[in-house]
C-alpha positions in Angstrom: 0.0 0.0 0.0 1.8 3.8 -1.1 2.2 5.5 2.1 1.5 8.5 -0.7 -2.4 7.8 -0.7 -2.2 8.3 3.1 -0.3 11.6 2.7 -2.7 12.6 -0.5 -6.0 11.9 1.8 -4.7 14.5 4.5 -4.1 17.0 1.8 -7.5 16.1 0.4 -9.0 16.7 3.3 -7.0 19.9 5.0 -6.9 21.6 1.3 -9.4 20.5 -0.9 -12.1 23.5 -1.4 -14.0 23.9 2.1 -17.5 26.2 1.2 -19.8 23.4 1.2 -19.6 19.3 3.0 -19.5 18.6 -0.5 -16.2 16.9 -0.1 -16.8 15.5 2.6 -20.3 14.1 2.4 -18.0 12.2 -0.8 -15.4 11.0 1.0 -18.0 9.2 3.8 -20.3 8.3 1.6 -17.5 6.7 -0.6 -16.2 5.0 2.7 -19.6 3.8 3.8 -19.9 1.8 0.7 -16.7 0.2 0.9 -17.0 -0.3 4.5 -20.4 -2.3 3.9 -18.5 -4.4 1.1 -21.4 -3.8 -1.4 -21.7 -6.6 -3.5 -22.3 -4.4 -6.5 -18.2 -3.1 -6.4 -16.5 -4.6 -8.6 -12.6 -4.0 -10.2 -11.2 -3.4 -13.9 -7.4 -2.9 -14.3 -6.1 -0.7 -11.4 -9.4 1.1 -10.6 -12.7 0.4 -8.4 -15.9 0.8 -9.6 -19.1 1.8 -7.4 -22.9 2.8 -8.4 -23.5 6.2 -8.1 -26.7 5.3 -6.9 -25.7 4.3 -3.8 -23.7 7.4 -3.2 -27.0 9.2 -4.0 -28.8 7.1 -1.3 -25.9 7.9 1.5 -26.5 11.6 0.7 -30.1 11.3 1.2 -29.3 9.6 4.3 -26.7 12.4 5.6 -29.0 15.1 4.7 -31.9 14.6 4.9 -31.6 15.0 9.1 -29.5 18.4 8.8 -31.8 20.0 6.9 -35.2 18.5 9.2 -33.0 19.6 12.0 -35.0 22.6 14.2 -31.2 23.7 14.7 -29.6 25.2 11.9 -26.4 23.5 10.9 -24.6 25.4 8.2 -23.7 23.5 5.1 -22.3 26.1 3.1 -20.4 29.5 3.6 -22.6 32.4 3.0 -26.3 32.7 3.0 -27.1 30.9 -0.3 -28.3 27.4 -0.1 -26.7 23.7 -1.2 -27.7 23.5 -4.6 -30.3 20.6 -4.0 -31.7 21.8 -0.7 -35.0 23.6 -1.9 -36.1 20.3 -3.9 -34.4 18.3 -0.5 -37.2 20.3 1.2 -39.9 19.7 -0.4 -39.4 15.6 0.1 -38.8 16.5 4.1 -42.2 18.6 3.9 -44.1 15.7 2.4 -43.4 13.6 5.0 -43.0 16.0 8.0 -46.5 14.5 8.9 -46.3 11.1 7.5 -43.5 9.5 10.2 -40.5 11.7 9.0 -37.1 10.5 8.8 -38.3 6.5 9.3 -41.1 6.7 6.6 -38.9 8.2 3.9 -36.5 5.3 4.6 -38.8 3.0 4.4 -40.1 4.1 1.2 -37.2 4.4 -0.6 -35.8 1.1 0.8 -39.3 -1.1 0.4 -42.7 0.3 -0.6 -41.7 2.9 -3.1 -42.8 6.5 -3.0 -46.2 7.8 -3.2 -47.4 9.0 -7.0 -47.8 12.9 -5.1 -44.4 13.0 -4.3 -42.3 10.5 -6.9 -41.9 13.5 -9.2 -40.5 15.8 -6.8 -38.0 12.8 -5.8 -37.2 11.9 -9.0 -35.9 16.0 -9.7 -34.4 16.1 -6.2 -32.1 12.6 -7.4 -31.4 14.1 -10.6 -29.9 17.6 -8.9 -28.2 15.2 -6.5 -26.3 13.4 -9.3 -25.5 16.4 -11.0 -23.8 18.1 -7.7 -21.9 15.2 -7.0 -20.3 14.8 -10.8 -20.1 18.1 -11.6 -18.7 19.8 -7.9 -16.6 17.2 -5.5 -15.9 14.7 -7.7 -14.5 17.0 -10.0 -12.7 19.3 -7.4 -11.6 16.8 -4.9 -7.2 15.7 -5.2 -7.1 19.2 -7.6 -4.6 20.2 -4.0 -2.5 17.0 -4.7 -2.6 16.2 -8.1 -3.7 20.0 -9.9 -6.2 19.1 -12.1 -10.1 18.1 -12.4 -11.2 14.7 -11.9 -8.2 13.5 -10.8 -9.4 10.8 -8.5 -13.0 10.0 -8.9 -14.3 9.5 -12.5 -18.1 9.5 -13.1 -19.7 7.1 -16.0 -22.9 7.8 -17.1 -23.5 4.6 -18.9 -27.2 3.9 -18.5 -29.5 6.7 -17.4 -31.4 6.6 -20.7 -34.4 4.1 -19.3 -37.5 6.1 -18.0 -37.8 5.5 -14.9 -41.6 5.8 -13.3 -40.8 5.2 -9.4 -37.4 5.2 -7.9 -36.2 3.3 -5.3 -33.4 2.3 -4.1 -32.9 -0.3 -6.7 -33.6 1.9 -9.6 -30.8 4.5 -8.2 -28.5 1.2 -8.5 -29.1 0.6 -11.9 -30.0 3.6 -13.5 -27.7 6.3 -12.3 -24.1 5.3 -13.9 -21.0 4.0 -11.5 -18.0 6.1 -10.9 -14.5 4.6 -10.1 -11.7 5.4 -8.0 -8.1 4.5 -8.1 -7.1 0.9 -6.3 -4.7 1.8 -4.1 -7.8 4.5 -2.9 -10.0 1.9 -2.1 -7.4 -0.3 -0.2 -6.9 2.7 2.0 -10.4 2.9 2.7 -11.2 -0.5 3.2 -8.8 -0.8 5.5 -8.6 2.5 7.4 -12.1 3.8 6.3 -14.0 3.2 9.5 -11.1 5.0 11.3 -11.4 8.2 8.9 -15.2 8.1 8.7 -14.7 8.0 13.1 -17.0 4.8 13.9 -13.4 3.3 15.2 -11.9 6.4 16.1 -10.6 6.4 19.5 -12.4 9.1 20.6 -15.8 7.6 18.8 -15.1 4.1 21.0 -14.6 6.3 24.1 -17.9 7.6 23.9 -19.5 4.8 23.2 -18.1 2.6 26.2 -19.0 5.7 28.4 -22.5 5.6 27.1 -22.3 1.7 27.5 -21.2 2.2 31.2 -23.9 5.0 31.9 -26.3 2.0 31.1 -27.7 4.2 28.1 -28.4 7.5 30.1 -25.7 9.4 28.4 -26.3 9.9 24.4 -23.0 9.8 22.3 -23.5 13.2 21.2 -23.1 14.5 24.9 -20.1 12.3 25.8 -18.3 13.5 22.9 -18.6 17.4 23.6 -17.6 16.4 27.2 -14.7 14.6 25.6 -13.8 17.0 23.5 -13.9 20.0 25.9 -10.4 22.5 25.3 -9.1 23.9 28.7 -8.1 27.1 26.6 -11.3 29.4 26.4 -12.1 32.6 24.2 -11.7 34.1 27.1 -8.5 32.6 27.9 -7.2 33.9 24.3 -8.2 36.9 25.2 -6.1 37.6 27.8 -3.7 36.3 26.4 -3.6 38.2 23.3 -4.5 41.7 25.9 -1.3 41.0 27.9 0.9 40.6 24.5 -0.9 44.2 23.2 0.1 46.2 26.6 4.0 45.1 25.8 4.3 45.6 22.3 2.3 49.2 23.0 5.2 50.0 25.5 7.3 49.7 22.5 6.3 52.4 20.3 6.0 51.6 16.4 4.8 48.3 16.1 5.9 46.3 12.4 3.6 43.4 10.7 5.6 40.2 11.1 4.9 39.0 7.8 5.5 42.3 5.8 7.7 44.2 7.6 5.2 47.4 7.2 5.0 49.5 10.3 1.4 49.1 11.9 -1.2 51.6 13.1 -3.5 49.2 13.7 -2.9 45.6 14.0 -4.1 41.9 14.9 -2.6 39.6 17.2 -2.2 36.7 15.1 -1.7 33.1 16.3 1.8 31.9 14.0 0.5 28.4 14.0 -2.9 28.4 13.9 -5.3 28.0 16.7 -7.8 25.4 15.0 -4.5 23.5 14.4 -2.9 23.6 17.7 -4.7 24.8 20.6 -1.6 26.8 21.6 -2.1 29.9 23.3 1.6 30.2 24.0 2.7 34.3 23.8 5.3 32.9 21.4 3.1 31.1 19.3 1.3 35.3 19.0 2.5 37.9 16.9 1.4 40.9 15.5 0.3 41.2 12.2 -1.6 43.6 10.3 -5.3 42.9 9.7 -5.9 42.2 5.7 -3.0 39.8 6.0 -4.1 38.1 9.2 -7.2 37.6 7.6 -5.5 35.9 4.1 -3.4 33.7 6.3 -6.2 32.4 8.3 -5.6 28.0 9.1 -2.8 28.3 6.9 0.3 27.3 8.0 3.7 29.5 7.9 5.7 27.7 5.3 9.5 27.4 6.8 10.9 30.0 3.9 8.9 32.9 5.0 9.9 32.0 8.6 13.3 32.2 8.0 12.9 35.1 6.1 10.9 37.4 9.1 12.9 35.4 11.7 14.7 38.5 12.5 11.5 40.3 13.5 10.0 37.2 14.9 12.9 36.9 17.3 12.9 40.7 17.8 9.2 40.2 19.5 10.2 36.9 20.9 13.0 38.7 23.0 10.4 41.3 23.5 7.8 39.1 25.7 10.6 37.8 27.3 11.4 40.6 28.9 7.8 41.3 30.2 6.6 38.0 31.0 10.5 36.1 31.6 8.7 33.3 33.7 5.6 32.3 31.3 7.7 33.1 27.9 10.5 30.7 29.0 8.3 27.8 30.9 6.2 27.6 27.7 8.4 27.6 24.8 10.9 24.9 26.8 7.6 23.0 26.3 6.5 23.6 23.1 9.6 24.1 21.1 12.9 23.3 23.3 12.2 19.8 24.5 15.1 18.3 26.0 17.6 21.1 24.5 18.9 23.6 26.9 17.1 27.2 26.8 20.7 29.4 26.4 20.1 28.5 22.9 16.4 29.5 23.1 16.5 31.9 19.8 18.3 29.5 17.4 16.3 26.6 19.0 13.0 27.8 18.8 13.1 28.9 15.2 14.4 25.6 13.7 11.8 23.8 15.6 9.3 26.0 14.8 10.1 25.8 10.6 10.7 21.8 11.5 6.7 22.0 13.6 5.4 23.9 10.2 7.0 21.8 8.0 5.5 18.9 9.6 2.1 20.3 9.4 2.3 21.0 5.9 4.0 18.3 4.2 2.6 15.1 6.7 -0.7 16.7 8.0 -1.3 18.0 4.4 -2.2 22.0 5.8 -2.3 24.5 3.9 0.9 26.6 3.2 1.1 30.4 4.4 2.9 32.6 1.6 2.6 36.2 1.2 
């Protein structure tokens, strides 16, 4: 098995175009499939192929509960909707007084649906299909491999039948297959259930906690329990108050990643907060507020480090003169290890490239450049 795939997944999913759960409503519902060892997959030369009608169905299935959901759950940046949710709506409507969730299951699973609301199916299916091909499965390994359908391949090799009543067997056979690479599908065969989280460690946790609770605790609960960060907004806060009242002692203050001298500025976590929860001063530097805002997740690459490491060192030495006891105690921890502090400066920026290069190259996040 290429330890490249495992790399190429990471990127997929860190870099691959986040404005909808497109991508990953494709990657799941890919996973489920392969997971449930569908007897309709099947293999020609060095690629896998799946019906697309199955995919359709595990959309359905992911869906259809965000969108019945009292609670809104975005799906997409912005205030537009999913492409297919207006038609998705309808369906939910329909059945809002006719047992929900279960009943549509059990329709398209068994009985088949109703004549009043087959049409409006049959349109949402067909703007289902046409999201999938036409937005993730074209976008998705453009980060890793630069260009459009690069992994999964859609063949629309039998939709031409007139179809009266869909179910689920007439989304098998009438809505094409589309195929991804082997050494894709050995990955998730193997690992799927771990990306997907079912065997996640932190899944398993939950679940023996629920187990223990003697079903009192719901999964959902245990997991934000689980899952709870020590470091609080108002914990950054601070943080980022005590690292403006120093650098304001200072007179001008300079962008870290320009150079630019600042009226008004951001204090910017280097590495990323929603990578590493690391409220370290440090890990916080000025920067000026369009450019904060372009850098967002990204990740510093270790060139444009190295190139502002004279400023970054310059604020470095800076907090250490305020705050000597927290400065020191927390980047022994985070980037000295075992080494001794004396070399603190030289240290703490190799680690720091070697801790960004690691994120981008192995984790597959995106790279910071100006």
């Amino acid at each position: 098995m290429d330890k490249k795939i495992f790399s190429n997944i990471g990127k997929i999913i860190e870099r691959d175009s986040k404005s909808t759960t497109y991508k990953f409503a494709l990657l799941r519902g890919t996973i489920d499939i392969i997971q449930e060892n569908s007897p309709y997959i099947y293999q020609k030369k060095n690629r896998v192929y799946l019906p697309t009608g199955l995919l359709i169905e595990k959309w359905l299935l992911y869906y259809y509960p965000i969108f019945q959901s009292k609670t809104l759950v975005p799906q997409i940046n912005g205030n537009s909707n999913l492409a297919f949710e207006l038609k998705f709506n309808e369906v939910i409507k329909y059945y809002e007084p006719r047992g929900g969730f279960s009943a549509f299951y059990n329709d398209l699973r068994n009985k088949g649906f109703p004549n009043e609301i087959n049409r409006s199916f049959f349109n949402l299916v067909k703007q289902l299909l046409k999201t999938i091909t036409d937005m993730p499965m074209k976008y998705i390994g453009k980060s890793v491999n630069s260009k459009e359908y690069s992994i999964y391949k859609f063949e629309n090799n039998n939709q031409s039948r007139k179809i009266t009543n869909i179910g689920i067997e007439e989304l098998i056979n009438n809505f094409g297959v589309f195929s991804i690479p082997l050494d894709y599908y050995e990955v998730f065969q193997i690992l799927g259930s771990f990306l997907n989280g079912q065997d996640s460690i932190l899944f398993k946790w939950a679940e023996f906690s629920v187990n223990a609770s003697n079903q009192n605790l719901s999964t959902e609960r245990v997991l934000n329990e689980i899952l709870k960060s020590p470091i609080t907004e108002r914990n950054i806060s601070e943080s980022k108050k005590i690292y403006k009242e120093i650098l304001e002692e200072q007179g001008d203050i300079y962008c870290v990643w320009t150079g630019k001298k600042l009226a008004n500025y951001e204090i910017d976590h280097l590495i990323p907060f929603s990578v590493w929860k690391n409220n370290d001063l440090w890990n916080l530097l000025p920067a000026k507020s369009t450019i904060n805002k372009k850098k967002r997740d990204k990740i510093p690459s270790p060139l444009i480090i190295e190139k502002q490491k004279d400023l970054i060192l310059e604020y470095w030495q800076i907090i250490y003169n305020a705050q000597t006891e927290r400065f020191s105690k927390e980047i022994q921890v985070s980037l000295l290890g075992n080494l001794p502090f004396e070399s603190w400066k030289k240290t703490g920026i190799n680690q720091l490239k070697d801790s960004c290069s690691y994120l981008i190259k192995n984790r597959g996040f995106k790279e910071w450049k100006i």
